[in-house]
C-alpha positions in Angstrom: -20.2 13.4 -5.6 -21.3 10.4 -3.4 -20.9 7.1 -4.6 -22.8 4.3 -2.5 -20.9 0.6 -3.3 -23.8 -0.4 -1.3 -25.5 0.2 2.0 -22.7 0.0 4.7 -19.7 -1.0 1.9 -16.5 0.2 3.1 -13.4 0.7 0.9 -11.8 1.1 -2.3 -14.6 1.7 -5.5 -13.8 -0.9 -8.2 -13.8 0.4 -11.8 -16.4 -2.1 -12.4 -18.4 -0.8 -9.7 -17.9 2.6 -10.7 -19.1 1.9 -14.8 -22.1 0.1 -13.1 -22.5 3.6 -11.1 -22.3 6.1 -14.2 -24.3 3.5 -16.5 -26.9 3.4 -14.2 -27.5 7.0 -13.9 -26.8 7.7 -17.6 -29.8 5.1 -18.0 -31.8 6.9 -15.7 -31.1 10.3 -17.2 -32.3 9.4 -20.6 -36.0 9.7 -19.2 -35.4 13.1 -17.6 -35.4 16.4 -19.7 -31.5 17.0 -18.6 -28.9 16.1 -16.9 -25.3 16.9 -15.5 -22.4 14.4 -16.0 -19.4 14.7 -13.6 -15.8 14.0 -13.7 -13.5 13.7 -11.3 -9.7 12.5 -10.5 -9.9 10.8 -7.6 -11.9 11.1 -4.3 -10.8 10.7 -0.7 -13.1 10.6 1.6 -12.5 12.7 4.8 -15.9 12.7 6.6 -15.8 9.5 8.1 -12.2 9.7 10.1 -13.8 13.3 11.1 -16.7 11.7 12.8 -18.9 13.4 10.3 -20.8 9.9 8.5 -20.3 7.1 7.9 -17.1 6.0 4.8 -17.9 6.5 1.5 -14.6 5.0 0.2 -12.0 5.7 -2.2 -11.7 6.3 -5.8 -8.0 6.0 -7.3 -6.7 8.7 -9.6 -4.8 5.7 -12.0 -2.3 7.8 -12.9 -4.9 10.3 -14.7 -6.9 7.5 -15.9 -9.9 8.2 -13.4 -10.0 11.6 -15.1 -9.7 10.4 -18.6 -12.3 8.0 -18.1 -15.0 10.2 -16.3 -14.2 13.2 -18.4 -14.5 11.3 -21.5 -17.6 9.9 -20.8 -19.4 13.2 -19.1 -18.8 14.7 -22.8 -20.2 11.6 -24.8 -23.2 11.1 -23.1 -26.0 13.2 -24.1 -25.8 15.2 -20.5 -26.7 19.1 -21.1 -23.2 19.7 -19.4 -20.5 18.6 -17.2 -19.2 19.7 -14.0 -15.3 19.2 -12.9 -15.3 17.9 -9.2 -13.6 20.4 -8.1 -11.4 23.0 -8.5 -9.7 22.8 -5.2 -11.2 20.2 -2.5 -8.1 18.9 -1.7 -9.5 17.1 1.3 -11.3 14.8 -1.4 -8.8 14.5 -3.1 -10.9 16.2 -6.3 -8.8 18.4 -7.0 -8.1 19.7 -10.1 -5.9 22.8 -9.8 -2.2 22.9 -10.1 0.0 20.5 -7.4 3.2 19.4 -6.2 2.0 15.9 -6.5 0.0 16.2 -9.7 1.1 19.5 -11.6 -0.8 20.6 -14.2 -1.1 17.3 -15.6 -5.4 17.0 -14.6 -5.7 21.0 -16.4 -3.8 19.5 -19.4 -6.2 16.4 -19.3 -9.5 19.3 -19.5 -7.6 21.0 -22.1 -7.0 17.7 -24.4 -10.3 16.6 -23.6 -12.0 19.5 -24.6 -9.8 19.7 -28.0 -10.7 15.7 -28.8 -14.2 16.2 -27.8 -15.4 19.6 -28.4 -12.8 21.4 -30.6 -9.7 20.2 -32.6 -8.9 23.8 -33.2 -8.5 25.1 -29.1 -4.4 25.9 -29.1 -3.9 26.0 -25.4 -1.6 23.4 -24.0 -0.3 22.3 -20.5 2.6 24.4 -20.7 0.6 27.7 -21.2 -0.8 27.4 -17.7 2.4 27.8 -16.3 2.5 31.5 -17.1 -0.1 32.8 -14.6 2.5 30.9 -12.2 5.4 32.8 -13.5 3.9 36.0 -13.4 2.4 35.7 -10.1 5.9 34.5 -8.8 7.5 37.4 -10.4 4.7 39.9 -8.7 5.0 38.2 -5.4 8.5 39.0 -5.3 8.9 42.4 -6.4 5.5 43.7 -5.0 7.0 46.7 -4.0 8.6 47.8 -7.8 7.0 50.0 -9.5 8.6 49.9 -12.7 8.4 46.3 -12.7 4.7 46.2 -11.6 3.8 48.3 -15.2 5.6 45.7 -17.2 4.1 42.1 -15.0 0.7 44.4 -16.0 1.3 44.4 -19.8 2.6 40.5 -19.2 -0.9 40.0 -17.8 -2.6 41.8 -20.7 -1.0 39.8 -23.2 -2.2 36.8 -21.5 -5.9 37.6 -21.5 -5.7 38.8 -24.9 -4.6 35.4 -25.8 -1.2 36.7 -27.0 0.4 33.6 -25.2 3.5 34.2 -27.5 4.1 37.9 -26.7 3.3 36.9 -22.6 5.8 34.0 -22.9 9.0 35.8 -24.7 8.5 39.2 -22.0 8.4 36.9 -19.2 11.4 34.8 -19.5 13.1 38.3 -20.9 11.8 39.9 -17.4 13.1 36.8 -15.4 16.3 36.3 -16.8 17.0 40.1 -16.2 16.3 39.6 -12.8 18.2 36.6 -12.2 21.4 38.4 -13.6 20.8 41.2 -11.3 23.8 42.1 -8.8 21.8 41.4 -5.1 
């Protein structure tokens, strides 16, 4: 996503600057037979302390805000779908995926989006992302048992089945066993 302030502008993207940006092009997509919206969290540009062009400039994340906002008005819009800049440019700053700075707070953001927006009913919430973390923790450490590999497998299963509950109850059962292990 590259945001022009103007030809040579340097620095930090106003929020006025950035509604005259994604006004503009929602104008301009109403004559076209479809269009992509974007949101995004925050950019960063890189390229120009790399040498690569010239400095695009910086978008704040706002405390989530900049997510909210562009999110928000991807899915209002009349656009034929929306793309999430990105998963994991963390150069950019775009990033979307789980941090130490950020958590899962932008994934909860989709995820309350997409239930205000698209469907009251969807039942995922922030916390539920943190079991693919568990588990993988769990199989990182004990990569070599067995016995324990069959049960992080069923874990798994329940997961994509959607049996969130089921995944939830045998993973904290699975780690507090192996917390109160003798080492």
């Amino acid at each position: 996503m590259y945001l022009s302030l103007s030809p040579g502008a340097r620095g930090v993207l106003s929020v006025t600057a950035l509604e005259n940006y994604l006004a503009n092009f929602e104008q301009n997509g109403t004559n076209w037979p479809a269009f992509v919206s974007s949101a995004f969290p925050r950019f960063h540009d890189v390229y120009q302390p790399a040498g690569v062009r010239d400095y695009w400039g910086y978008l704040g994340d706002r405390k989530g805000e900049m997510l909210r906002t562009t999110l928000t008005r991807a899915m209002t819009n009349q656009s034929a779908m929306v793309q999430v800049v990105t998963w994991n440019d963390f150069g950019e700053g775009t990033v979307v995926e789980p941090t130490s700075e950020y958590g899962y707070r932008d994934l909860g953001i989709i995820q309350d989006s997409r239930r205000l927006h698209l469907d009251p009913g969807f039942a995922y919430r922030t916390n539920d992302l943190t079991l693919a973390t568990r588990l993988y923790r769990l199989r990182r450490r004990n990569a070599t048992d067995t016995t324990l590999g069959a049960a992080l497998d069923g874990i798994f299963t329940n997961i994509i089945r959607g049996d969130l509950p089921s995944a939830r109850s045998q993973l904290t059962r699975l780690e507090s066993s192996l917390t109160n292990l003798p080492k």
